[in-house]
N, CA, C and O atoms as a GROMACS GRO file, in nm:
protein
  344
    1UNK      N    1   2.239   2.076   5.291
    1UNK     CA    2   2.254   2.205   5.352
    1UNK      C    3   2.206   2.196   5.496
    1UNK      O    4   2.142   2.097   5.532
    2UNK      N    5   2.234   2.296   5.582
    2UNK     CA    6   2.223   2.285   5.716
    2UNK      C    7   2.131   2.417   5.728
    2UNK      O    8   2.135   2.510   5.648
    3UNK      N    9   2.044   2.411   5.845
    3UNK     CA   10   1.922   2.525   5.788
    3UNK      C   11   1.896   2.510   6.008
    3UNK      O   12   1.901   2.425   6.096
    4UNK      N   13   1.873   2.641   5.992
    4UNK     CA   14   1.812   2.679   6.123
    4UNK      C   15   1.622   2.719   6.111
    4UNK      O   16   1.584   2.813   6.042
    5UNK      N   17   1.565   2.667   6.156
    5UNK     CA   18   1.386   2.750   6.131
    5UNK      C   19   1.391   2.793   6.298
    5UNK      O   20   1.428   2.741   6.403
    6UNK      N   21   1.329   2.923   6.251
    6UNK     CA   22   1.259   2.954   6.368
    6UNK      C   23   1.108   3.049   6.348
    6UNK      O   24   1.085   3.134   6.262
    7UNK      N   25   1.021   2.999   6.460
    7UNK     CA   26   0.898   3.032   6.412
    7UNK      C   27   0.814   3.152   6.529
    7UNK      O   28   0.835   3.136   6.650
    8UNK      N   29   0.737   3.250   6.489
    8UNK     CA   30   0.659   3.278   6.600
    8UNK      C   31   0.543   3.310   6.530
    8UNK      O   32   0.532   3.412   6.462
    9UNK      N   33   0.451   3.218   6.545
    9UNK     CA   34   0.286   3.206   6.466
    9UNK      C   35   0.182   3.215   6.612
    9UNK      O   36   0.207   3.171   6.725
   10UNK      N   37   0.069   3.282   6.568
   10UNK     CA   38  -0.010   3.268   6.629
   10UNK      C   39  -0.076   3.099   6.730
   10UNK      O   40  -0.084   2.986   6.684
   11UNK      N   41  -0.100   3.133   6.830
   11UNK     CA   42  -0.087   3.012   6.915
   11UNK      C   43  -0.232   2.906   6.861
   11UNK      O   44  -0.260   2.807   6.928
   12UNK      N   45  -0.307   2.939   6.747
   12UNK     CA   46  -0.430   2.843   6.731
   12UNK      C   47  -0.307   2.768   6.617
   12UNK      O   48  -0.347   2.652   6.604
   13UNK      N   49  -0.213   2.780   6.553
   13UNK     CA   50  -0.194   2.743   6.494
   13UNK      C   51  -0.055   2.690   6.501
   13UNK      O   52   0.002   2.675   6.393
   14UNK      N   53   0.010   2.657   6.614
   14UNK     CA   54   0.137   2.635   6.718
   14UNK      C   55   0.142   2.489   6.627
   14UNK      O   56   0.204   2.460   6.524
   15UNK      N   57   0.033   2.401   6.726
   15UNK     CA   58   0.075   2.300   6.692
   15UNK      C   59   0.079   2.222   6.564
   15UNK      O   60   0.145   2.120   6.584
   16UNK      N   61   0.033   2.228   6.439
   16UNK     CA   62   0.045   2.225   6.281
   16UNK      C   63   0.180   2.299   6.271
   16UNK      O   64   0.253   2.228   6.203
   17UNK      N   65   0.243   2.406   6.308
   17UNK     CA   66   0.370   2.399   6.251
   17UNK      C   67   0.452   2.326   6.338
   17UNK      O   68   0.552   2.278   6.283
   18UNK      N   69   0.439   2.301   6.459
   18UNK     CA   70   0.563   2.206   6.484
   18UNK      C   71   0.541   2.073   6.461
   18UNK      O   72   0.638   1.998   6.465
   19UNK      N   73   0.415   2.022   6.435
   19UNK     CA   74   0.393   1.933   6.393
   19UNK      C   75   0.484   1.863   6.216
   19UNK      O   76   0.536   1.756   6.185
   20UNK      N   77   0.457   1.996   6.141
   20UNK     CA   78   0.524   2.014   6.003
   20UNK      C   79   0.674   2.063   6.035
   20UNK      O   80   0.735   2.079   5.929
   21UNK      N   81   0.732   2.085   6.118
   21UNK     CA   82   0.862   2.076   6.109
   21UNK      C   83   0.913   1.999   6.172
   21UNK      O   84   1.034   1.998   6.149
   22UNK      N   85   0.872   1.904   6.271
   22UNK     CA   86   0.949   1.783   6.340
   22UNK      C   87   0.982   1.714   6.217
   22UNK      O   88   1.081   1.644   6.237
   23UNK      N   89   0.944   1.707   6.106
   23UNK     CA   90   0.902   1.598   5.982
   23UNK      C   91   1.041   1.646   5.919
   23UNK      O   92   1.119   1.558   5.882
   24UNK      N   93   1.069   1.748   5.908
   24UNK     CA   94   1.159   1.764   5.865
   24UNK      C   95   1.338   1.771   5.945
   24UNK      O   96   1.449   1.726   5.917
   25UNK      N   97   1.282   1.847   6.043
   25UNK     CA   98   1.410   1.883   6.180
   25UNK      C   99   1.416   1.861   6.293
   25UNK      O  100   1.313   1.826   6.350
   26UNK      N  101   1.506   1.869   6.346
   26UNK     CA  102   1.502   1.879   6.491
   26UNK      C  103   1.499   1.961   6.605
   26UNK      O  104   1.602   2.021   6.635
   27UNK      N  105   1.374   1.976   6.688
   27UNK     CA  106   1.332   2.068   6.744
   27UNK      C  107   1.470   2.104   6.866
   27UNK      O  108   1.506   2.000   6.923
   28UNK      N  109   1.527   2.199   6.900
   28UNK     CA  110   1.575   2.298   6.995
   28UNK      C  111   1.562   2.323   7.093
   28UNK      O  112   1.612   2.280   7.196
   29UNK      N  113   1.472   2.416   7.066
   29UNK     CA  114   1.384   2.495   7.152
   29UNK      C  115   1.233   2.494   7.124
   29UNK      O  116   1.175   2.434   7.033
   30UNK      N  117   1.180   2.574   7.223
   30UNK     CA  118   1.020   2.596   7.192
   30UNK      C  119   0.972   2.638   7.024
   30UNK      O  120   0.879   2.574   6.975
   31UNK      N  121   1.052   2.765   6.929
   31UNK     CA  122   0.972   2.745   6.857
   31UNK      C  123   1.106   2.790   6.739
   31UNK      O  124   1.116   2.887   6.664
   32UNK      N  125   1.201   2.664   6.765
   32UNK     CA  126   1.344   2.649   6.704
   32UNK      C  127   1.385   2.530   6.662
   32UNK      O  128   1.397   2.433   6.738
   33UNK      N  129   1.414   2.528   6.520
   33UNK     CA  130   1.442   2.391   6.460
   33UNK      C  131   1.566   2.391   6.380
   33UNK      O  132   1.570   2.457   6.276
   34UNK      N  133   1.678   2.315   6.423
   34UNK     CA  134   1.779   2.276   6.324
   34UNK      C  135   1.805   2.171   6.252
   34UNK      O  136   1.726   2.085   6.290
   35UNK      N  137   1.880   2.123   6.157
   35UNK     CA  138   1.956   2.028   6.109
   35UNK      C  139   1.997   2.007   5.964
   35UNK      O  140   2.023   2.117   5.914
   36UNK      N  141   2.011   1.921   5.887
   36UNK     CA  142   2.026   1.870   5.778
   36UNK      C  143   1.904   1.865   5.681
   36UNK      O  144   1.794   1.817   5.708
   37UNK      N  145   1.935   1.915   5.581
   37UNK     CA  146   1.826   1.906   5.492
   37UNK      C  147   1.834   1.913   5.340
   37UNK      O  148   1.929   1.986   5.313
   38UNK      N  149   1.775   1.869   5.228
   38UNK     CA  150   1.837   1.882   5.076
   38UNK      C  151   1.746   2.039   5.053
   38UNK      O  152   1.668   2.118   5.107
   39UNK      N  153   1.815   2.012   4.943
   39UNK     CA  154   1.676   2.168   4.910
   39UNK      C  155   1.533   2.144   4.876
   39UNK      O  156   1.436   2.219   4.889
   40UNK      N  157   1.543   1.992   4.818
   40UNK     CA  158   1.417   1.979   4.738
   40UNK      C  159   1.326   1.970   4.912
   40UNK      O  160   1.225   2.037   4.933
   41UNK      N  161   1.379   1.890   5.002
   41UNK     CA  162   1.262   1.894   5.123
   41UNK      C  163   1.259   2.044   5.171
   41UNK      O  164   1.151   2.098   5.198
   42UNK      N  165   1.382   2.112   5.180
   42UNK     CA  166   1.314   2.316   5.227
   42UNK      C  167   1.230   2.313   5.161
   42UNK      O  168   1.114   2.321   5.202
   43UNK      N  169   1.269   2.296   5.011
   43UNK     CA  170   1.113   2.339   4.916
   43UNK      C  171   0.975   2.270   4.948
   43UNK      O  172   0.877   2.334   4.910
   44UNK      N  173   0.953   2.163   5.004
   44UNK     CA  174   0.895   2.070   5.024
   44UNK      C  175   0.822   2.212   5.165
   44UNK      O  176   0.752   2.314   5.162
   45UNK      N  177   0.909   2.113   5.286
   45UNK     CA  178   0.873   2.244   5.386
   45UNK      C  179   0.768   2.349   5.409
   45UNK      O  180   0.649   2.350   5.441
   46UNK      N  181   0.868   2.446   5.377
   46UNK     CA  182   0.855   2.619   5.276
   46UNK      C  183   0.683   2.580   5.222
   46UNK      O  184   0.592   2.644   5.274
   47UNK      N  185   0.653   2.480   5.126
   47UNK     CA  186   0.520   2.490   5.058
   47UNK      C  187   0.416   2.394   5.199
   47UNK      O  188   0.293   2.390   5.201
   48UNK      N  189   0.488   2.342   5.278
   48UNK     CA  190   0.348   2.302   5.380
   48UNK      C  191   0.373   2.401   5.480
   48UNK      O  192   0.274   2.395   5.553
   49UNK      N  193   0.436   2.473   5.516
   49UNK     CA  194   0.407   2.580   5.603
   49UNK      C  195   0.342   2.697   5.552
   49UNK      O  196   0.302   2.789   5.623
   50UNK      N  197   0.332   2.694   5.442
   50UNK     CA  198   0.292   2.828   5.333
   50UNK      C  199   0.097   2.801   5.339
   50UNK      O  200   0.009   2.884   5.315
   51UNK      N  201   0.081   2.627   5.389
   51UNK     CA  202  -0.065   2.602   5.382
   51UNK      C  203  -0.128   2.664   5.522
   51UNK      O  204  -0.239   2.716   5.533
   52UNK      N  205  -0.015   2.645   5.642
   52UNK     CA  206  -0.058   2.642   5.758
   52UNK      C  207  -0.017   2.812   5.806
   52UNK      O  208  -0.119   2.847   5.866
   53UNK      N  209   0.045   2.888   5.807
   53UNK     CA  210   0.043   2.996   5.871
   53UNK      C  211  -0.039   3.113   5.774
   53UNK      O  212  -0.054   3.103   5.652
   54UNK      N  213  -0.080   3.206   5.843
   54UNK     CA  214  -0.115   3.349   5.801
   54UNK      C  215  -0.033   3.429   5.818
   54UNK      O  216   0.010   3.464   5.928
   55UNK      N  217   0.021   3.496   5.644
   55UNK     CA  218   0.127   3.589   5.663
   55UNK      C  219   0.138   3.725   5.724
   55UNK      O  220   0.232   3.798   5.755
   56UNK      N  221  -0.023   3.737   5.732
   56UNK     CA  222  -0.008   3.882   5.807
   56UNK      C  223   0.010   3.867   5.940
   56UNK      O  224   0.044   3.968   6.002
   57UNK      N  225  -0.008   3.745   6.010
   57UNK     CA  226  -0.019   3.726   6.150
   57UNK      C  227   0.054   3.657   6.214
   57UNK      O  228   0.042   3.650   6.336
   58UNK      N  229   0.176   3.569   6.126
   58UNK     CA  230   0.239   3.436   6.098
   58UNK      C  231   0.386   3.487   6.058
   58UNK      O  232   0.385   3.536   5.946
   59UNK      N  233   0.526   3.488   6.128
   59UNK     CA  234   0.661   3.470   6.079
   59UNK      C  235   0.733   3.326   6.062
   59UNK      O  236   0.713   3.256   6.161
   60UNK      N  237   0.782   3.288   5.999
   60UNK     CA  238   0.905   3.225   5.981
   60UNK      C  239   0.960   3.256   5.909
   60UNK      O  240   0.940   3.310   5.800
   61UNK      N  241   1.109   3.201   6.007
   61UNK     CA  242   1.252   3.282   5.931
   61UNK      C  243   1.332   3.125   5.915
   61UNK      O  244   1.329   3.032   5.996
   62UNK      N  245   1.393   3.133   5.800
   62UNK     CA  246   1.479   2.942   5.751
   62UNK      C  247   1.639   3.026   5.741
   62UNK      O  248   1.650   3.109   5.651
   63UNK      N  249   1.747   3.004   5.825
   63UNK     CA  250   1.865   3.033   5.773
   63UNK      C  251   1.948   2.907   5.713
   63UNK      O  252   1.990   2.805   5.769
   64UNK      N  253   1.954   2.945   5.598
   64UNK     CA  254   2.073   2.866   5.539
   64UNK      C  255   2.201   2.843   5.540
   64UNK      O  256   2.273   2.940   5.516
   65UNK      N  257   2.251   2.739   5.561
   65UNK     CA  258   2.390   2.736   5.542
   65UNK      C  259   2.457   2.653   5.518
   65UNK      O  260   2.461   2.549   5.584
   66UNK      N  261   2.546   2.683   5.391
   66UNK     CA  262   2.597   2.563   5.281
   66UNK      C  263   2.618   2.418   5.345
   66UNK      O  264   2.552   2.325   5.299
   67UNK      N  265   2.721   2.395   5.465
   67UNK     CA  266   2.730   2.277   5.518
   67UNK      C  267   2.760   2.311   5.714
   67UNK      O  268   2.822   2.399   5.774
   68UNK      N  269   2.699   2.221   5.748
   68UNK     CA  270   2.696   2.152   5.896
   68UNK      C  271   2.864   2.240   5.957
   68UNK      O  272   2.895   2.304   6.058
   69UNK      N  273   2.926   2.202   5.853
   69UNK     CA  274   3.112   2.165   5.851
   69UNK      C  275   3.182   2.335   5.911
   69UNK      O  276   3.295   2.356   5.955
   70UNK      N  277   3.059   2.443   5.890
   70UNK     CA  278   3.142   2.546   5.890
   70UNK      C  279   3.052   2.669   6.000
   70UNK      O  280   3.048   2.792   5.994
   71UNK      N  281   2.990   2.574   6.093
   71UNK     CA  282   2.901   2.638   6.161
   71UNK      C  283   2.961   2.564   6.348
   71UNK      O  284   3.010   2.460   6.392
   72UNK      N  285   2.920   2.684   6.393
   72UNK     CA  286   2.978   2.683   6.545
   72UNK      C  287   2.907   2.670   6.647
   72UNK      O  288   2.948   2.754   6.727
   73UNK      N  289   2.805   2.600   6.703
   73UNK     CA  290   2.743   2.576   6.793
   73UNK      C  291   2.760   2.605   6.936
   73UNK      O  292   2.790   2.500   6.993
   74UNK      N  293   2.755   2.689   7.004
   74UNK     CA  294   2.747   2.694   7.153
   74UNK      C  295   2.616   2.730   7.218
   74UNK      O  296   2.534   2.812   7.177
   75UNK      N  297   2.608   2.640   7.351
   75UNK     CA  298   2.483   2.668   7.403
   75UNK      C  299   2.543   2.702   7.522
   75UNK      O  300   2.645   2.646   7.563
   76UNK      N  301   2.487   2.792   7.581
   76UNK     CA  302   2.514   2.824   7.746
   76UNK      C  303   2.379   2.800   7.846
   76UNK      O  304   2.280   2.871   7.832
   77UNK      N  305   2.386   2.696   7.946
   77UNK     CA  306   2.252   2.673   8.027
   77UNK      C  307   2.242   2.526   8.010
   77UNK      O  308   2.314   2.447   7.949
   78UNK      N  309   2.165   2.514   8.061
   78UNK     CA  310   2.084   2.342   8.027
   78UNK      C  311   2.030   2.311   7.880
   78UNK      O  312   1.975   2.384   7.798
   79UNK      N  313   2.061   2.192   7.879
   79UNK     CA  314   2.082   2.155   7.714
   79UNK      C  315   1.919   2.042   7.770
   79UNK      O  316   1.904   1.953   7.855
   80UNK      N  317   1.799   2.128   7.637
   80UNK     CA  318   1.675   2.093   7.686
   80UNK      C  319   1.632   1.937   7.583
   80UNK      O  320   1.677   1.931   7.469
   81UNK      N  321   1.570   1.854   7.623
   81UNK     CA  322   1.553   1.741   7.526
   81UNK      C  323   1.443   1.760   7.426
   81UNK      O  324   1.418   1.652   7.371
   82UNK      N  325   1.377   1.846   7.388
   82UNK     CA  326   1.261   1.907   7.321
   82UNK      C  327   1.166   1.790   7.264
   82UNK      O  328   1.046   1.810   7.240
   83UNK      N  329   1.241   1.642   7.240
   83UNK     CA  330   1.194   1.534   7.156
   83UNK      C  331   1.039   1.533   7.197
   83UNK      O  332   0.950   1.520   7.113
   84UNK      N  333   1.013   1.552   7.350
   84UNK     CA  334   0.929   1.503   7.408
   84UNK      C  335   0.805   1.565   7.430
   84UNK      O  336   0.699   1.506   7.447
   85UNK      N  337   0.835   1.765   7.429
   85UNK     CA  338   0.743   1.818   7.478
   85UNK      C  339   0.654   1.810   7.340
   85UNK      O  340   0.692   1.781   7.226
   86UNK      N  341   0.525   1.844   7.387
   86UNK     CA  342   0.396   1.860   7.287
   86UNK      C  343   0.409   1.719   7.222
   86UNK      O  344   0.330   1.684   7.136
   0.00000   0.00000   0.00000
């Protein structure tokens, strides 16, 4: 499945989630992750981000979508290399 994360957590705790989602995806943007993934690693995921954020203070949102094959990508602007920052 093909899965979008995007996150906005409190900043003591920034770097543990992008830390826990590079592992899984590929970072975007600042606090935006796409790519390929089975379910058992979302589930995987989903339960180490569940250690690291506070839900009252803490969002992430995971969109799903069945395959890569049926999704439309456009970016408008400079296409950023994210590999590197942090």
């Amino acid at each position: 499945m093909y899965v979008i994360l995007v996150y906005d957590v409190n900043k003591r705790r920034v770097k543990k989630v992008l830390r826990c989602c590079r592992k899984y995806l590929t970072r975007v943007q600042n606090s935006v992750f796409e790519g390929t993934i089975t379910d058992a690693k979302t589930e995987q995921l989903k339960r180490e981000l569940k250690q690291i954020i506070v839900p009252k203070e803490d969002a992430v949102s995971i969109y799903r979508m069945e395959s890569y094959k049926y999704t439309y990508k456009e970016s408008i602007g400079i296409q950023i290399d994210m590999g590197n920052i942090l």
